[in-house]
N, C-alpha and C positions, 0 to 999 in steps of 0.2 A: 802389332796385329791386335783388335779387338779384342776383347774378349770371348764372346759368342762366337765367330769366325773361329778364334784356337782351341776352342772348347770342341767346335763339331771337328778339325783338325783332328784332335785327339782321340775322337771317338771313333771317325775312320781308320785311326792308325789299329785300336783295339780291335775294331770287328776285323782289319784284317789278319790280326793275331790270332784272332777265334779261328777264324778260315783255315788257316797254320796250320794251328791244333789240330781244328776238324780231320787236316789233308793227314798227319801225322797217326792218322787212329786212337788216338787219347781221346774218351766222351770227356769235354771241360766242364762238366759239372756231377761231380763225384759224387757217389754216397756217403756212405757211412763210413768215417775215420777214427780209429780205435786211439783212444788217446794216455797215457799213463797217468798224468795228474791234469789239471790246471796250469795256464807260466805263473800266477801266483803261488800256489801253491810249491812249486821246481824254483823257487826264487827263493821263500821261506828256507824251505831247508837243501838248498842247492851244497852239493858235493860232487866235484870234479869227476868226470871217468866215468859218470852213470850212463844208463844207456834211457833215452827220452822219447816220447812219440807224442809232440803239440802239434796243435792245428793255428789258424787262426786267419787274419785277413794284415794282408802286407801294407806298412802302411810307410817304409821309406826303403831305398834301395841305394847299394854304392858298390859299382862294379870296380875293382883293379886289373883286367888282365884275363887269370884263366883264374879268378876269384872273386867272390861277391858277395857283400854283406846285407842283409836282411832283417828289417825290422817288422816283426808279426805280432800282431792283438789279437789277443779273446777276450770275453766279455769281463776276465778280473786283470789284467795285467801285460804287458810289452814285454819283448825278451829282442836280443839279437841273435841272429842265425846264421850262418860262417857253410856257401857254397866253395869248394873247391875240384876242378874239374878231376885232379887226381883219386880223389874221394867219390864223387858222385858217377864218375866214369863222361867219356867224353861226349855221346848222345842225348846223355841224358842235361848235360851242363849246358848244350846246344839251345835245347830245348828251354833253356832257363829266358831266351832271346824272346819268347814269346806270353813271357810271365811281367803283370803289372804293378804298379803301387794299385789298392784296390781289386787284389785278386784275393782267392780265400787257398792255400794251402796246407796241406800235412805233410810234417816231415819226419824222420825217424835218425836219429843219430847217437851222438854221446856228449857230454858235459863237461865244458871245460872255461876255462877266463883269461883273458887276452890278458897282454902284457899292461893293460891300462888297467886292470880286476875284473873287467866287464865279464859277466857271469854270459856264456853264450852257447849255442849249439852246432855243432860240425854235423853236418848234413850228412848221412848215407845214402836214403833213398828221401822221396817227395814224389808229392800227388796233386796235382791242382783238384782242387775240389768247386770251386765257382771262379767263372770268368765275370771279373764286372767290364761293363760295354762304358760307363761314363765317369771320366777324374773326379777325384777329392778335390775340393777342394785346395788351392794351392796352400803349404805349410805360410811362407810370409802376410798370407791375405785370409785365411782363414774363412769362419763361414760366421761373419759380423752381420748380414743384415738382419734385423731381430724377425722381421713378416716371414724373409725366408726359411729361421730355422724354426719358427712356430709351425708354415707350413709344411716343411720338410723335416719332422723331425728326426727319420734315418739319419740324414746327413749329421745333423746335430748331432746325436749320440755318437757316430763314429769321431767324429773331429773334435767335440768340445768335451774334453774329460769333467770337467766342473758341471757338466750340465748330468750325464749319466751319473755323475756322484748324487745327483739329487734326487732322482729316482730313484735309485738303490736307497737313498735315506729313506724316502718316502714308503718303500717298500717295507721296509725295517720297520717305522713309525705303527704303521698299521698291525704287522705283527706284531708288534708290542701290546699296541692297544690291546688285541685278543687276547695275549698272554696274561695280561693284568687282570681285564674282566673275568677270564674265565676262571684265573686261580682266586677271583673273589666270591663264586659260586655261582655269575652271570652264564646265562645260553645266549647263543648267537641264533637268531631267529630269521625268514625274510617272512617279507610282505606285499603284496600287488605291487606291480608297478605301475599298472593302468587301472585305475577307478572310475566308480560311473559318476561319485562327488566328489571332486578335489576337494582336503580340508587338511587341517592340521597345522593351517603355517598362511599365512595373508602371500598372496602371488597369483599371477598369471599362466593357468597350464598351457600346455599345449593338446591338442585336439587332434582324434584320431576316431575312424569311424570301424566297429567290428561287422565282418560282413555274415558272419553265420547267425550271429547274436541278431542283428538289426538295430544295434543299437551307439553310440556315440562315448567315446570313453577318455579319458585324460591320463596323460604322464602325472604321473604322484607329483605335489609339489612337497610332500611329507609325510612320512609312513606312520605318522602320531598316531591316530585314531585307531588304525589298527592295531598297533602294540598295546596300547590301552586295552583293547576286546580281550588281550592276550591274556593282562592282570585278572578281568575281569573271569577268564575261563582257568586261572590259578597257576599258570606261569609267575611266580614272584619276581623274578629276576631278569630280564633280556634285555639286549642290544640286539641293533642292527648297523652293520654299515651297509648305508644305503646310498642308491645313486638318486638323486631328484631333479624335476627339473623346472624353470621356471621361464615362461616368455617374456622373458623381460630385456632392460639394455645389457652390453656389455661393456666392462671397464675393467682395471688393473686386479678388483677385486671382488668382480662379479661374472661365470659363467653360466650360461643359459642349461649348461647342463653340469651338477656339483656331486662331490661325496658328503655324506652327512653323518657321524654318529649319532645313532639316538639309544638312550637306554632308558631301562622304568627299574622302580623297584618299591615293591609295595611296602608299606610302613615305612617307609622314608618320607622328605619332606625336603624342602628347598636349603635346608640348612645342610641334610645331607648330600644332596647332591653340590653343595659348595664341596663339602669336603672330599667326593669322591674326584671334583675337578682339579683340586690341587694336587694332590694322589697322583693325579694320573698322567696329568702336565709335566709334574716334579720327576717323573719317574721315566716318560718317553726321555726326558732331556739328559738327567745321567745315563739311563743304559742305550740309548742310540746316540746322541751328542756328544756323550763323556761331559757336559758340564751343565751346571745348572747359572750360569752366569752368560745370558745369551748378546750376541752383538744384532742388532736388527735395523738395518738401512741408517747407518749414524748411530743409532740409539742403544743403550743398554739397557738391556732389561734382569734386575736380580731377581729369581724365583724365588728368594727366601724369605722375601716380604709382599706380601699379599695385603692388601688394602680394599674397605668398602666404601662407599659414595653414595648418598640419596641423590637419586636422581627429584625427588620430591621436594627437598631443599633445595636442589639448584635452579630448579622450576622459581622458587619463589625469587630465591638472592639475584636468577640472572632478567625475569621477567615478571615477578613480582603474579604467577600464575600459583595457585591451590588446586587440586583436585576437585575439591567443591564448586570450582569457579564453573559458569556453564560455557557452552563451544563459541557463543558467543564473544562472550569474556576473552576467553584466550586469542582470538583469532584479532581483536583488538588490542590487546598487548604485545601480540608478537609482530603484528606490523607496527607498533609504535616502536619495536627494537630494530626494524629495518629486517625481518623474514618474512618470508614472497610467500603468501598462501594462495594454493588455487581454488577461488570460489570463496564461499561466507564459512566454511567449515575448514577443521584441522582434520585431515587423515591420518590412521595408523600407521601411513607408509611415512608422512613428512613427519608424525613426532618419533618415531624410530632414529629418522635423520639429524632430527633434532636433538637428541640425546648423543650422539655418536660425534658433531659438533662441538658439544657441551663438556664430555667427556674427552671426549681427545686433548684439550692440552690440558687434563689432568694427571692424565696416564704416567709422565714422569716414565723411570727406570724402572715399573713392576708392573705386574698385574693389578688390574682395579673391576671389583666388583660390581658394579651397579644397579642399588634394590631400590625399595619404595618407589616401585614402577606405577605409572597411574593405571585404575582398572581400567579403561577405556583402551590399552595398551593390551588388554592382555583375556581374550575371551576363552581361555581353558585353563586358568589357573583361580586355585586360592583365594580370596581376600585375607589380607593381616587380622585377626581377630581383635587387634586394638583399633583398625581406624580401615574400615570395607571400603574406603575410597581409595586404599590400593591394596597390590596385590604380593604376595608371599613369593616373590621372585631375584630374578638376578640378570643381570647380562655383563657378560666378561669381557672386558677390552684389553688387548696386549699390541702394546708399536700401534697405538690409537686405533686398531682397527677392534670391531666385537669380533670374537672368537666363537663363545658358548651363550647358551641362553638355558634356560633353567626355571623352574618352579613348584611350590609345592600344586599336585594336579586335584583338577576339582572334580568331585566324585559323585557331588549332589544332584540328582537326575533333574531333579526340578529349576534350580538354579543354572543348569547346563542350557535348558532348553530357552528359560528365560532369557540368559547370552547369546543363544542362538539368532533365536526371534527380533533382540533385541538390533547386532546388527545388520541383522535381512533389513530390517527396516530402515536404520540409517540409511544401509545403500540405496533404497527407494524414494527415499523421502529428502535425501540432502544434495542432491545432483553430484550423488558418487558413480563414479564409473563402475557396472560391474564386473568382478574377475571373470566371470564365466555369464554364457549366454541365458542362460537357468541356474539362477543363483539359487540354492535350496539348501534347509535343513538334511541333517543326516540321519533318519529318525532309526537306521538300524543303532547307530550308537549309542542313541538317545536309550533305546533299547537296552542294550547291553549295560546299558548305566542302572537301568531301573533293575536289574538282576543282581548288583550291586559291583563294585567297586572297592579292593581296599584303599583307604589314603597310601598317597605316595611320591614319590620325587620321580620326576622325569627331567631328563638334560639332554640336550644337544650340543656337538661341535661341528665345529665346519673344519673337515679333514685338511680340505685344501689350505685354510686359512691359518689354520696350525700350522700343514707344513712350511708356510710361507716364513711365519717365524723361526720355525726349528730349522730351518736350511737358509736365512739373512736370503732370500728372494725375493724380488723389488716387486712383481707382477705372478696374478693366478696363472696367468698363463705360462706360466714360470715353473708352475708345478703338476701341471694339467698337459701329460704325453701330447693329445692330439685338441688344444682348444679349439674352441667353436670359431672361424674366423670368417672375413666378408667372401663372397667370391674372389677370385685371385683379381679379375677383370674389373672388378668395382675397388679392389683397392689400390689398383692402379690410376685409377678417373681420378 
């Protein structure tokens, strides 16, 4: 039989179960069920003869007779559960005739272990709590197609344990994070998520029209400037995990809509914020990982060695490109190395790409640094005080992907606005596309700056991209519950 044919088969047979139920006066979708522990927890310190009360969603079945074995999950853990009609009484064991793989029950019994050790439950009483109307997925076929369990990810979490392991890391990760900033004297802050000027980070928003206001506002592509005002009004210390988002493509390691850590911290500087990165990397990986020696799609990566990289040197050794050189220059040597430029100029978006290129088969088994970023790379940081033609920064690549970006922040009101000005103008003037329809200064920050600023280190991570590493997952959308994905229709065409 088809598949789809046995599948609505199956479904008819369920709703006629429910009808059962119905006729039987049991409501199939139960309230509230009083439970004594967790089955992880009844498993931990399991001793025979206790009296038990799990709930959970049944997820195999093996009748013998006037007896029935039962396997039920909850969200930490499997148990097996042991119906026998003598036990349950004989109405009630009837009634077991209209119970699914994929139903949610509660049951009440006591504790004991089959002759194999299996730790299990002898039923007394039980409750169906939810009727599901459609099958799991079959155990030998599983739920393999990867668009299906992107789009369905219920399914996914019930059937692919490796997959809920990952979000529970992921969950973990992030409290971590907290933990760490906050025992370093950091607050957690938030900040707009709709602005009326995207800035903070080079991207494409998305566009949304407020109707009381009248006026046209953007999904943040970056809460930077904000946290910034924050320094500036005497917060020393904050983080935000933030959601951002940017209109741009999607790929293995780009969603249209991302988690971001960002934190500030005044009298710091890009040096500290390297060392608050290693900190805090080294630190999710022993206390949520248990190791600091990580495996990552083939690749090891040891966290005990930490290494830096001129990107300014590589510039010259792989393309024979200086800082000094002008746009011209470069867009001539990079197509004499065979790099596709669009138009007579280099964008910030293609030397980003370019560095990540460059850097990736350096990356080796650690983390890798990469500073002496050109200023042109980087309009709210720093210059190096020995050589202005770059800037007091870093970007962290781990399993060749960047992870974190970093710099020491530029504080100078005057010098801010001249970077401003600076690439308003590029984009007018060199047949750049622009991000936004009204490409403008932010003169509130500009503002805030002139009220002053202490120096300081600002960082960013990308949540997602971390966890990619600290959980060996091949794809963001790997680690992103519900990713952005095509219509179901279009990605069938």
């Amino acid at each position: 039989m088809p598949e789809d044919l046995r599948e609505n088969e199956l479904i008819k047979q369920k709703k006629a179960k429910l009808g059962n139920i119905i006729r039987d006066g049991v409501y199939p979708y139960g309230g509230k069920f009083e439970t004594t522990s967790t089955i992880k927890a009844l498993q931990s310190n399991f001793v025979e003869g206790r009296h038990a009360a799990l709930a959970g969603r049944i997820m195999a079945a093996r009748s013998h007779g006037k007896s029935s074995f039962y396997d039920i999950k909850d969200s930490t853990a499997k148990i097996q559960v042991y119906f026998k009609e003598d036990t349950v009484g004989a109405e009630p064991f009837k009634f077991l005739n209209n119970i699914d793989i994929g139903d949610f029950i509660g049951v009440k019994g006591e504790t004991f272990k089959t002759r194999t050790g299996e730790p299990t439950i002898v039923v007394r009483e039980f409750k169906i709590l939810a009727k599901s109307l459609r099958p799991l997925p079959e155990k030998w076929h599983g739920l393999k197609d990867v668009e299906t369990r992107y789009r369905q990810r219920y399914i996914d979490l019930i059937v692919n344990d490796e997959v809920r392991n990952v979000f529970i890391a992921r969950s973990k990760i992030v409290t971590e994070i907290r933990r760490f900033l906050d025992d370093k004297g950091f607050i957690e802050v938030e900040t707009p998520m709709m602005q009326a000027i995207p800035g903070g980070a080079a991207g494409k928003p998305f566009k949304t029209h407020h109707e009381a206001l009248g006026i046209d506002l953007y999904l943040r592509i970056a809460p930077e400037l904000y946290l910034k005002r924050l320094l500036v009004g005497g917060l020393d210390k904050v983080y935000e995990i933030n959601r951002n988002f940017r209109n741009e493509g999607i790929s293995i390691r780009h969603n249209p809509e991302f988690t971001m850590l960002e934190v500030y911290e005044a009298y710091s500087d890009c040096g500290g914020m390297m060392k608050l990165t290693e900190e805090l990397v080294t630190s999710l990986a022993k206390n949520v990982i248990g190791k600091t020696i990580l495996e990552y799609q083939g690749k090891t990566i040891d966290l005990s060695r930490w290494e830096k990289i001129s990107f300014a040197d590589l510039m010259k050794e792989q393309f024979d490109i200086t800082p000094a050189d002008k746009q011209e220059e470069w867009v001539k040597k990079l197509k004499k190395k065979g790099i596709e430029i669009d138009g007579d100029d280099v964008s910030r978006t293609q030397l980003i790409n370019i560095v990540g290129e460059l850097v990736e088969p350096k990356c080796g088994n650690h983390p890798v640094f990469v500073v002496d970023i050109f200023k042109e790379m980087c309009p709210l940081a720093k210059t190096k005080p020995d050589n202005p033609m770059l800037t007091d920064r870093f970007e962290l690549y781990m399993g060749g992907m960047e992870i974190a970006n970093a710099y020491s922040e530029l504080n100078d009101p005057i010098e801010q606005r001249a970077r401003f000005e600076e690439e308003l103008k590029d984009t007018k003037t060199k047949n750049r596309k622009p991000k936004t329809e009204n490409r403008t200064i932010d003169e509130d920050f500009v503002t805030a700056l002139e009220y002053g600023m202490p120096p300081a280190g600002g960082l960013g991570i990308g949540i997602d991209r971390l966890v990619m590493i600290l959980t060996n997952s091949a794809s963001i959308r790997d680690v992103i519950l519900f990713p952005q994905l095509k219509p179901e229709k279009a990605a069938k065409d």
